[in-house]
C-alpha positions, -999 to +999 in steps of 0.1 A: -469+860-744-500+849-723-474+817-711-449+837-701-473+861-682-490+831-663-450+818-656-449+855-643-482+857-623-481+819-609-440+824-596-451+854-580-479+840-562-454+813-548-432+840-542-452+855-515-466+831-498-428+821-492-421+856-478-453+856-457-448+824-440-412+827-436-429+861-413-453+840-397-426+815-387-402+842-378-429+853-354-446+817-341-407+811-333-408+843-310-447+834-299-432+801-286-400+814-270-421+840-252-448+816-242-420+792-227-403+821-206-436+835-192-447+793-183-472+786-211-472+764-236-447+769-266-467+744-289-499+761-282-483+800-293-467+789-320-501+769-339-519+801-318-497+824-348-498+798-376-538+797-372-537+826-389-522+816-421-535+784-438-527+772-472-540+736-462-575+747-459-585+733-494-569+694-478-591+704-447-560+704-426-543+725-403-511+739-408-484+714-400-462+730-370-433+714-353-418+729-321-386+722-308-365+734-277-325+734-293-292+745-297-281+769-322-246+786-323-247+798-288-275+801-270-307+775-269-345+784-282-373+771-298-371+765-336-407+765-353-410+742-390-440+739-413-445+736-450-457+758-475-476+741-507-457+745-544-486+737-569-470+731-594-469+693-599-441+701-631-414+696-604-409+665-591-380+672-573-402+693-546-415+671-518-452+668-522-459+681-486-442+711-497-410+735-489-403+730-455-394+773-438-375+771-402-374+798-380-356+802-344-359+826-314-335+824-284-346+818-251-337+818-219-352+813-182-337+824-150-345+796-123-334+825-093-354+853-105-359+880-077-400+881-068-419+917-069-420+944-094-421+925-132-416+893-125-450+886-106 
């Protein structure tokens, strides 16, 4: 019984911090979209949102975020990757870095936006 209840305890823990960083992606990939539209940096928002999570802190290390500006279905935005860890060394068939989560927000600029009001 006490196997079966670690299996249980142990799965769940992976299970959420799945969910939790699929959020955190889900929002550095709106962080990043927003960032470009206003004229920041999209790189710097999205790590800005994934500072706040860090399952690398034992390794020392940040968390690993890769920003990209692409296409998907029809419109272009920025897609936001990282990793979360899988401890569990029983499965070899996981990448050691971990389980890579993608997120993507649309975005879009308007190069003859009228001056005055919101847009200064």
């Amino acid at each position: 019984m006490m196997g079966f209840l670690l299996l249980l305890i142990f799965g769940l823990m992976h299970l959420v911090m799945f969910a939790v960083t699929r959020y955190m992606v889900t929002y550095a990939a709106f962080a990043a979209s927003r960032a470009a539209v206003v004229g920041n940096s999209p790189q710097l928002a999205a790590e800005a949102v994934m500072d706040n999570l860090n399952w690398w802190a034992d390794e020392g290390g940040e968390q690993p975020v890769e920003v990209s500006y692409t296409f998907k279905g029809i419109t272009f935005g920025y897609e936001v990757r990282t990793r979360v860890p899988f401890g569990a060394p029983i499965y070899e068939w996981i990448d050691p870095d971990g389980i890579e989560i993608v997120a993507f927000a649309p975005s879009h600029t308007q190069d003859d936006a009228p001056s005055g009001g919101d847009n200064d």
